[in-house]
C-alpha positions in Angstrom: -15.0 1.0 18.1 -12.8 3.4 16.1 -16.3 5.4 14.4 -14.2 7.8 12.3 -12.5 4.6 11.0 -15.8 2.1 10.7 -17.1 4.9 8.7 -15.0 4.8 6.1 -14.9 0.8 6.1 -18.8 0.8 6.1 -19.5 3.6 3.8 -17.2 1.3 1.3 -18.8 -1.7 2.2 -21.8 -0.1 0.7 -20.5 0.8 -2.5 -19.3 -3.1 -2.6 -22.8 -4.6 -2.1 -23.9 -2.4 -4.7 -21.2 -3.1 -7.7 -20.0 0.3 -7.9 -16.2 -0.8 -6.1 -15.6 -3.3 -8.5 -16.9 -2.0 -11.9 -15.4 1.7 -11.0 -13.0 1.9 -8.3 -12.2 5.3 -8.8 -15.9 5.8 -8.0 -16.8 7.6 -4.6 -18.6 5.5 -1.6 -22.5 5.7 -2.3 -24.9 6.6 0.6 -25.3 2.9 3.3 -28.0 0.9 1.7 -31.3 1.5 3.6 -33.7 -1.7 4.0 -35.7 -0.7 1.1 -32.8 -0.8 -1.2 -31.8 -3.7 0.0 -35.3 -5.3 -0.4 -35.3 -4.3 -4.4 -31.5 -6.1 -4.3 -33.2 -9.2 -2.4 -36.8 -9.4 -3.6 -37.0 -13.2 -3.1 -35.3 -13.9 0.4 -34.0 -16.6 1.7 -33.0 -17.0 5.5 -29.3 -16.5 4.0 -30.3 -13.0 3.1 -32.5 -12.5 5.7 -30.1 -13.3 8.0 -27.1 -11.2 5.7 -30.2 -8.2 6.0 -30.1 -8.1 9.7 -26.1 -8.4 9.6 -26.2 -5.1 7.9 -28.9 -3.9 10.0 -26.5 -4.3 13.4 -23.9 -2.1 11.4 -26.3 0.4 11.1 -27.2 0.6 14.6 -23.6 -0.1 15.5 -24.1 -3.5 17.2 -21.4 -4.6 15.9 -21.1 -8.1 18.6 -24.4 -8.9 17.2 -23.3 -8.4 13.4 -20.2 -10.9 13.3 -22.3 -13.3 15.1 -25.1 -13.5 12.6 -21.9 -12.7 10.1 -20.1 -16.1 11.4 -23.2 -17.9 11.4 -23.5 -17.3 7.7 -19.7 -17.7 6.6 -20.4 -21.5 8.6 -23.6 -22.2 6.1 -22.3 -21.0 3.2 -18.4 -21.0 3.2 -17.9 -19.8 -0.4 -19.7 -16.3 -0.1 -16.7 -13.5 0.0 -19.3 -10.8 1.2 -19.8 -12.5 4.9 -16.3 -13.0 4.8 -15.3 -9.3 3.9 -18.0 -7.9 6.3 -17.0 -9.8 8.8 -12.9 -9.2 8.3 -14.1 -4.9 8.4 -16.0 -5.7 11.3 -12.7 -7.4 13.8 -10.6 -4.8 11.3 -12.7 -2.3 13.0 -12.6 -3.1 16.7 -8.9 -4.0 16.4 -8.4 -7.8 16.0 -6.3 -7.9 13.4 -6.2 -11.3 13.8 -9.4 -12.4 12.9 -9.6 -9.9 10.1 -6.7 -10.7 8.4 -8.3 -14.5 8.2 -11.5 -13.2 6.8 -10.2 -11.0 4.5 -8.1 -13.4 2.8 -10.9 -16.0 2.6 -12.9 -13.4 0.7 -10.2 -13.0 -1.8 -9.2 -16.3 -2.0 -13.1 -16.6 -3.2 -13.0 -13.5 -5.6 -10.0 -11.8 -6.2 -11.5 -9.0 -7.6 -12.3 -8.2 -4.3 -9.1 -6.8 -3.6 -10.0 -3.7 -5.9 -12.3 -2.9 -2.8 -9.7 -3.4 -0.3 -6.9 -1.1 -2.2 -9.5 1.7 -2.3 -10.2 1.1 1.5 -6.6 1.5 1.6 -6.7 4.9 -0.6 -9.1 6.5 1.9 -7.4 5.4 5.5 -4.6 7.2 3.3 -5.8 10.3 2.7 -7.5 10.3 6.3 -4.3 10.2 7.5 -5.0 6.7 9.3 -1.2 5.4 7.6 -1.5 1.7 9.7 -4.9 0.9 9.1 -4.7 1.9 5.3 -1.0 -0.1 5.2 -3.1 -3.2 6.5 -5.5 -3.2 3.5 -2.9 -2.7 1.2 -1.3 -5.7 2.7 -3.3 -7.7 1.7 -3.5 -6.8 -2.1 0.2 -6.8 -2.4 0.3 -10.2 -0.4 -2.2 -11.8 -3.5 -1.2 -9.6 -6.4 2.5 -8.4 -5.9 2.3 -5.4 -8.3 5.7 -3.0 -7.8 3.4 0.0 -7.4 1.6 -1.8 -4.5 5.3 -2.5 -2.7 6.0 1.1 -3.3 2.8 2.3 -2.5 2.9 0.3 1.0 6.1 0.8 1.7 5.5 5.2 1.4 2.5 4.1 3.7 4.8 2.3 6.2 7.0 4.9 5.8 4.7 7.8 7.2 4.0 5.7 9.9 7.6 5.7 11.6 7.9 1.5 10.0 11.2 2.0 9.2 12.7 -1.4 8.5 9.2 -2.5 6.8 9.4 0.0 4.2 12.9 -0.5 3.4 11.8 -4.1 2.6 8.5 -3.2 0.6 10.5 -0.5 -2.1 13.3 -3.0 -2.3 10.4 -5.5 -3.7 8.9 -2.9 -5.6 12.6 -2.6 -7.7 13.3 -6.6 -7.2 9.8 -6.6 -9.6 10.6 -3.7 -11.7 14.1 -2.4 -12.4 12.7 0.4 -14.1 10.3 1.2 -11.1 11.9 5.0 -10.9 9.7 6.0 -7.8 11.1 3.0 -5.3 14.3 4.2 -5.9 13.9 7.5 -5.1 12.1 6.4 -1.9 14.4 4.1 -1.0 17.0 6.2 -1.2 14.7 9.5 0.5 13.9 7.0 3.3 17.4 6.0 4.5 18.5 9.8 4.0 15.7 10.8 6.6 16.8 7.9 8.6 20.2 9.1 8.4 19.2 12.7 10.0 17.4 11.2 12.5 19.9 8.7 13.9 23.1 10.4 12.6 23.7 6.6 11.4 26.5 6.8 8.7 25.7 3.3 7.7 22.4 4.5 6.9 24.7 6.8 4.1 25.7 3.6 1.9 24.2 2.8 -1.4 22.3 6.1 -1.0 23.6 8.4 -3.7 23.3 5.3 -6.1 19.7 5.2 -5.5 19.1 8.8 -6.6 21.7 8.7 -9.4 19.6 6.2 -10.8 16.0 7.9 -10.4 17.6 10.9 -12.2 18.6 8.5 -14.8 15.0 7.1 -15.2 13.1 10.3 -14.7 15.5 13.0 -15.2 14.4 14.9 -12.1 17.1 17.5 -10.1 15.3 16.0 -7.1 17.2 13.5 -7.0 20.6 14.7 -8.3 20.1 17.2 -5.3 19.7 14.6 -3.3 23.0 12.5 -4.8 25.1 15.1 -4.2 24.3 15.9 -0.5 24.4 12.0 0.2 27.6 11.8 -1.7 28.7 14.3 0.0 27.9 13.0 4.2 29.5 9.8 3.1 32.3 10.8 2.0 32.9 13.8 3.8 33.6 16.4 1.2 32.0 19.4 -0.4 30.9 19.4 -3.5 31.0 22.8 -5.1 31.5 24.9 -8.8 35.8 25.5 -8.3 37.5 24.0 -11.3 40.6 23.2 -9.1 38.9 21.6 -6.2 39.5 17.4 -6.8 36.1 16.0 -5.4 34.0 17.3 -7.5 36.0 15.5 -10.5 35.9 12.3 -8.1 32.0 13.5 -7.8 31.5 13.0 -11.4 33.2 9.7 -12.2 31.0 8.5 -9.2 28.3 9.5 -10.9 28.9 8.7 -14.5 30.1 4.9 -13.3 26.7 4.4 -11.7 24.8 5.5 -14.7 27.0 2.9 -16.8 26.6 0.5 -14.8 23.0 0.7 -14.1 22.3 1.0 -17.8 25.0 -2.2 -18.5 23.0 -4.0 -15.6 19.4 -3.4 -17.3 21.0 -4.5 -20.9 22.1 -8.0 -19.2 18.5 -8.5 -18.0 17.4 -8.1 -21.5 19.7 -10.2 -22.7 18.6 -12.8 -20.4 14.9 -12.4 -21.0 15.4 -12.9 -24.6 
């Protein structure tokens, strides 16, 4: 078992069973819940919870075989209880069936949605570990259930980092299927096919590129990406763009760029329209 990575599962896990994940989930992961605390959040047992008690007992001691069996025990005598499910999905998360932790994961939030405020801040902290794949799988499965364009986006800079090329060129194309207006997805559309580009030396890569910054400027105003415009303009059409009045691509430069900017801003007035 990946311990750097079950500790940052399991230290949220802990902030889930006490509330704190769902009513704040900007909120830090509390201290794992000792069996005292858990005693004052159970004071009238059952076997379920006795049973859920010494589930979270095996994580402690990190005997984790012995937690999903008393975990898939409980999920089989009580199927509508997202916490066995989203213990259990951490747990085969953990020792890398992805499988099996997909299935449990989904159960829980097919149970309580809200759940999936729990999983995106999982997500957040694989992320700033570093830990791109593991935090893209959580995210998965909030952008699966919710679809939100800053999710796609989100995932797809996630897949992104980790080298998924193709995967995040899919997830910021979703992010501006949902929101035309969603300024960051094209930027990192276009960024992520320029890298690709420099990588592979793939012209094809080249095509559609400048657009996609053109239209981030237009959105967000930020040299970024007209920086970025240019040079893509630029590789794909093999010319330099520079400040001499006389030189005739940099006057096929602009009405490149000023037919974009119309046509982006026509584009958006016809969805109106249709809304309406």
């Amino acid at each position: 078992m990946d311990k750097k990575g079950a500790g940052i599962a399991l230290s949220a896990l802990s902030a889930f069973l006490l509330g704190s994940a769902l009513s704040n989930p900007h909120a830090s992961a509390v201290p794992k819940i000792n069996p005292g605390l858990r005693r004052e959040i159970f004071p009238e047992k059952g076997i379920k919870e006795e049973i859920f008690d010494s589930a979270l007992n095996e994580i402690d001691g990190r005997n984790n075989e012995a937690a999903i069996s008393k975990l898939e025990f409980l999920t089989s005598v009580d199927p509508n209880n997202p916490q066995y499910y989203s213990c259990l999905g951490m747990l085969y998360e953990s020792s890398g069936d992805k499988a099996r932790a997909a299935f449990n994961l989904k159960k829980s939030i097919s149970i309580e949605p809200e759940i999936m405020i729990f999983y995106a801040k999982i997500s957040a902290d694989y992320s700033k570990a570093k830990d791109y794949d593991r935090a893209a799988f959580y995210l998965e499965l909030v952008a699966e259930k919710a679809g939100k364009p800053f999710h796609h986006n989100f995932l797809g800079m996630l897949y992104s980092a980790s080298g998924r090329y193709e995967e995040s060129v899919s997830e910021f194309s979703k992010a501006i299927e949902l929101d035309k207006l969603c300024a960051d997805a094209y930027f990192n559309l276009g960024f992520v096919n320029y890298m690709r580009y420099l990588e592979t030396n793939d012209k094809s890569l080249l095509k559609g590129i400048a657009q996609k910054f053109i239209i981030a400027n237009e959105l967000t105003k930020d040299e970024r990406a007209m920086d970025f415009a240019r040079k893509a303009y630029e590789l794909s059409n093999n010319v330099k763009i520079d400040n001499n009045p006389e030189n005739i691509e940099n006057l096929r430069w602009k009405n490149y760029e000023l037919r974009v900017r119309i046509d982006y801003i026509k584009y958006l007035k016809s969805i109106m329209g249709k809304e309406k």
